[in-house]
KETIFI-606450 format. One record per residue (C-alpha): residue number from 0; residue in one letter; x, y, z. Coordinates in steps of 0.1 Angstrom, whole numbers, always signed. Each point is the difference from the previous one (the first is absolute). Layout:
! residues N
<NUM,"a",<X,Y,Z>> ...
! end
This chain:
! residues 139
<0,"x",<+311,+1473,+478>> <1,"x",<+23,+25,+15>> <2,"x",<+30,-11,+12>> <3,"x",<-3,+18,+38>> <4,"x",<-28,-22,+7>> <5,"x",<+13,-32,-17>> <6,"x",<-2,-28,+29>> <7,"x",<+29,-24,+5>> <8,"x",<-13,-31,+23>> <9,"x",<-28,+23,+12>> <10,"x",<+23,+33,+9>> <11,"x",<-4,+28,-21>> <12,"x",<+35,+12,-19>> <13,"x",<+2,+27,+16>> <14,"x",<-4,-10,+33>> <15,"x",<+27,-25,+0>> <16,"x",<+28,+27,-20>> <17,"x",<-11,+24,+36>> <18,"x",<+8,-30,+23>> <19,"x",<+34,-6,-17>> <20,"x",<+9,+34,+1>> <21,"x",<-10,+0,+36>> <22,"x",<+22,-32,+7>> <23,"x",<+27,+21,-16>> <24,"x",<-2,+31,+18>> <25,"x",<-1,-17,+33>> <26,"x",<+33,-22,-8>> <27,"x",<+15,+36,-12>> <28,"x",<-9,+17,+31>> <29,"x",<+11,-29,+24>> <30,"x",<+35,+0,-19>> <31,"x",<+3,+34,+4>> <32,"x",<-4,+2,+35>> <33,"x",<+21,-32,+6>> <34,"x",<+28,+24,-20>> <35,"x",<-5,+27,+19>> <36,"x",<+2,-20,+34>> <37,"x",<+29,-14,-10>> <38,"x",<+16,+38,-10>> <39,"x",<-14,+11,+33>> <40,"x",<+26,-25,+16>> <41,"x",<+26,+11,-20>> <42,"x",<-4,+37,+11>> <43,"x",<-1,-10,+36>> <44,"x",<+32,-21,-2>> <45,"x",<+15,+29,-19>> <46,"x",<-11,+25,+28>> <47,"x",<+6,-21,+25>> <48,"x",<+41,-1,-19>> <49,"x",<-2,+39,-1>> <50,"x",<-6,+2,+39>> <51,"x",<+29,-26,+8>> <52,"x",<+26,+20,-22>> <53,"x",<-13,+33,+17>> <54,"x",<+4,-15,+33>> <55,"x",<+36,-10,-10>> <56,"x",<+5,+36,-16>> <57,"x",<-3,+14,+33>> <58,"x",<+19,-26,+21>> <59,"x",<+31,+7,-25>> <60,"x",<-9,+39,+4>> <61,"x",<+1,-6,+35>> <62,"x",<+34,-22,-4>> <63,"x",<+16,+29,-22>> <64,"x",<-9,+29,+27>> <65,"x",<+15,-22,+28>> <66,"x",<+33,-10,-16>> <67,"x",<-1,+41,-13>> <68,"x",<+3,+15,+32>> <69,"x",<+27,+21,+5>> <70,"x",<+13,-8,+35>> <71,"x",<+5,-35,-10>> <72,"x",<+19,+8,-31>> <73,"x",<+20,+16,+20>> <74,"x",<+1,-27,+26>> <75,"x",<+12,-22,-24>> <76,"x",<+26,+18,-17>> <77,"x",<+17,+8,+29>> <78,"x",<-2,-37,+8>> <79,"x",<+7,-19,-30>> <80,"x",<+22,+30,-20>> <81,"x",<+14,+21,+25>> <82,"x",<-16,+30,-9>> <83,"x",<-6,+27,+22>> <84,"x",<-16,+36,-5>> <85,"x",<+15,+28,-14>> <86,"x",<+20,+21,+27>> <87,"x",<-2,+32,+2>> <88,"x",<+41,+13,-11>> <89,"x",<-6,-23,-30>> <90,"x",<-29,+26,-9>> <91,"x",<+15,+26,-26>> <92,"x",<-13,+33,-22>> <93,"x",<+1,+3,-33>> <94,"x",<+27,+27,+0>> <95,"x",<+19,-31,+17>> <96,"x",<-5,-27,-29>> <97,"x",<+27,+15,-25>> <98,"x",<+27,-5,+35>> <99,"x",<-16,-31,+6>> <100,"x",<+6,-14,-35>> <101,"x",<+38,+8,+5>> <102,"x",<+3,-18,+29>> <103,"x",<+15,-40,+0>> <104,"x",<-27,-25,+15>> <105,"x",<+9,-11,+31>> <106,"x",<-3,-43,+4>> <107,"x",<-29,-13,+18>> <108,"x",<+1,-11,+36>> <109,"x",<-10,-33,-5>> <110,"x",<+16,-16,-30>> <111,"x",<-27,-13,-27>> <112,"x",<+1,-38,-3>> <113,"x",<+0,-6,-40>> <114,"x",<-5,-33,-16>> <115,"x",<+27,-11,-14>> <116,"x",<-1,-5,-44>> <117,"x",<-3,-32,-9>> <118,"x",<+20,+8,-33>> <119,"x",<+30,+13,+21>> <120,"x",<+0,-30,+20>> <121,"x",<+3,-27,-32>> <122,"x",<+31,-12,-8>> <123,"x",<+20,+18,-31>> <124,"x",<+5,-35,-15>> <125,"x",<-30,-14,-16>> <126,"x",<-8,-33,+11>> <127,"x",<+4,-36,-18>> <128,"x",<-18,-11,-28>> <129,"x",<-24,-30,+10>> <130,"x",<+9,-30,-8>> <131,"x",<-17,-17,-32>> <132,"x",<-32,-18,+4>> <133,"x",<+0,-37,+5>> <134,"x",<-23,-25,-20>> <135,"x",<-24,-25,+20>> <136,"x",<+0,-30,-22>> <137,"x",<-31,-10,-12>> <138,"x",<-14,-36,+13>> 
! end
């Protein structure tokens, strides 16, 4: 008797190897679409991360070209450092610079406000030792 047509509880051999390898191949292809679902989430959540940070990109891009603009540089450092543009006598040419160079710097209108060093400031004396540590007695 061959052992393809060999009959277990009235199925033929065969026949029940095809319906276990069918079992099998449907279990493999269910798991591999429940993978690939799950994968498929992943990539939208990551996408959906990509478009969040690109949005963001251009908001800060946006941010940067506003705070950038020249006129309010200059707004501000006329405001807050009491800087002014460049007149025109303080314009010289190059045959000028060597002249220049010779010349003492003249003090600032408006005196610089410098903070003071805190080294400068200590006293020349160090200070006194701490006192030694006491002892808690022990209950």
């Amino acid at each position: 008797m061959n052992w393809l047509n060999r009959r277990v509880r009235g199925f033929r051999l065969v026949d029940l190897i095809a319906l276990g390898l069918l079992a099998v191949l449907i279990l493999g292809v269910y798991l591999a679409k429940t993978m690939a679902g799950g994968e498929r989430a992943k990539i939208a959540a990551v996408e959906r991360q990509i478009g969040e940070e690109k949005a963001r990109v251009r908001l800060l891009q946006a941010e940067v070209s506003h705070l950038e603009q020249p006129a309010r540089i200059e707004r501000l450092s006329e405001t807050y450092l009491g800087l002014a543009p460049v007149s025109e006598r303080r314009v010289a040419d190059l045959d000028a610079l060597p002249e220049l160079a010779r010349k003492p710097i003249a003090p600032s209108a408006k005196p610089i406000d410098v903070t003071p060093d805190p080294m400068a400031l200590a006293p020349a004396e160090p200070a006194a030792p701490l006192a030694a540590p006491t002892q808690v007695a022990a209950r």
